[in-house]
N, C-alpha and C positions, 0 to 999 in steps of 0.2 A: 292846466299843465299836469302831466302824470310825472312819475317818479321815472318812466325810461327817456322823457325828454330833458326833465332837470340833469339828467346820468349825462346826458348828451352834451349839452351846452355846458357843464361845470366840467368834463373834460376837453371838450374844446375850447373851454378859456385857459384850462391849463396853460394847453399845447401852444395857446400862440400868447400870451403873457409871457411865458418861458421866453417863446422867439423872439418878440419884443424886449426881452432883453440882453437877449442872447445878441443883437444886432446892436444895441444901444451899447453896451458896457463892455463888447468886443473881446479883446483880447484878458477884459478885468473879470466876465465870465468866466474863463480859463484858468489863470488863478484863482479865482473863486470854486470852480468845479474841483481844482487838484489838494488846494488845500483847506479847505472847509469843508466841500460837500462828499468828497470820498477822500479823505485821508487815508495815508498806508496802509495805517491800523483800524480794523473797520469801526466804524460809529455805531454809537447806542441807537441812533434811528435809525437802523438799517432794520431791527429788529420790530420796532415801533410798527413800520412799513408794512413789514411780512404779515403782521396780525391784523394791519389794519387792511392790505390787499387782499388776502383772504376770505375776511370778515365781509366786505364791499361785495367782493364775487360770490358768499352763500348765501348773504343776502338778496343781491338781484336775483338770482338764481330760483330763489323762494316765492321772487315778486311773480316771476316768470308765469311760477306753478300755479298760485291761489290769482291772480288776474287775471284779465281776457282784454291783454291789451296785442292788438294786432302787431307781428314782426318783432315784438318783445325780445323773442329768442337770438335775433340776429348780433344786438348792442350788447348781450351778457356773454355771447359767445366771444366776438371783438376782446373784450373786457377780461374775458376768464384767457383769453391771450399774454393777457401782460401779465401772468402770474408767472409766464417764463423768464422774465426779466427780475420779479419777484422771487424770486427763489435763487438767480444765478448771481442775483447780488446779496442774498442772503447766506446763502451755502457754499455759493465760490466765490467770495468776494476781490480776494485776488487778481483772480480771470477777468471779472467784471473790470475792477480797476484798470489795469493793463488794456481793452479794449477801451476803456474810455482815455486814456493816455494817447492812444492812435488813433482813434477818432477826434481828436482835437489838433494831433499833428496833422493829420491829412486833409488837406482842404478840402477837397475835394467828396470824399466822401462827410463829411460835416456837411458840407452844402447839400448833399442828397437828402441825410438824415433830417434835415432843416423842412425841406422842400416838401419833401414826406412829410412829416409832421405839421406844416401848415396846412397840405391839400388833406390831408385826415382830418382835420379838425375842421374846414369848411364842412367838409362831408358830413362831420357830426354834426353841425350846426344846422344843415338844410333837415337830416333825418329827423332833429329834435322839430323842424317846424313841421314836414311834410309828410313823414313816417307815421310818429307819434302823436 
């Protein structure tokens, strides 16, 4: 197993662990997301994050250049995606907050983000077997 299929499958246990509990602990998710995981006041791991999303994305990035792993470039570019989320919760934390406040009120759209996030994560899971 190389290091862009490990990349694959350890985000896609994220994404659906997350969902797994996200389903399981329902509404105590929600509470839990409003006031532990993005409190008003931003948190000291929001910064932790930043260095370590960074960090994660110039590393593959590196894997990319010095290996001759076929499609390599596809799961770093994916990956160097989430630095937008990276950063909007690092630098606007605010704005973040407030979208995750409506995303939680709206069902509706929670269930997409949900949905999404599981068929992403299958995705990564067949790529970590079939790609890489």
């Amino acid at each position: 197993m190389n290091y862009f299929s490990i990349l694959c499958f350890f985000w896609a246990a994220i994404g659906l662990v997350s969902r797994f509990f996200i389903l399981r602990l329902g509404e105590r998710w929600n509470n839990w997301e409003l006031d532990s995981a993005y409190t008003e006041s931003k948190p000291r791991w929001v910064y932790l994050l930043g260095v370590f999303g960074l960090g994660l994305v110039g590393y593959s990035w590196y894997r990319v250049v010095v290996t001759d792993v076929r499609f390599s470039w596809i799961i770093v570019v994916l990956l160097s995606l989430t630095l937008v989320k990276v950063f909007n919760l690092t630098f606007n934390y605010e704005r973040f907050r407030e979208f995750v406040v409506n995303t939680l009120n709206d069902s509706r759209r929670w269930r997409s983000i949900n949905v999404s996030i599981i068929t992403f994560s299958v995705a990564l899971i067949f790529a970590g077997i079939f790609l890489y």
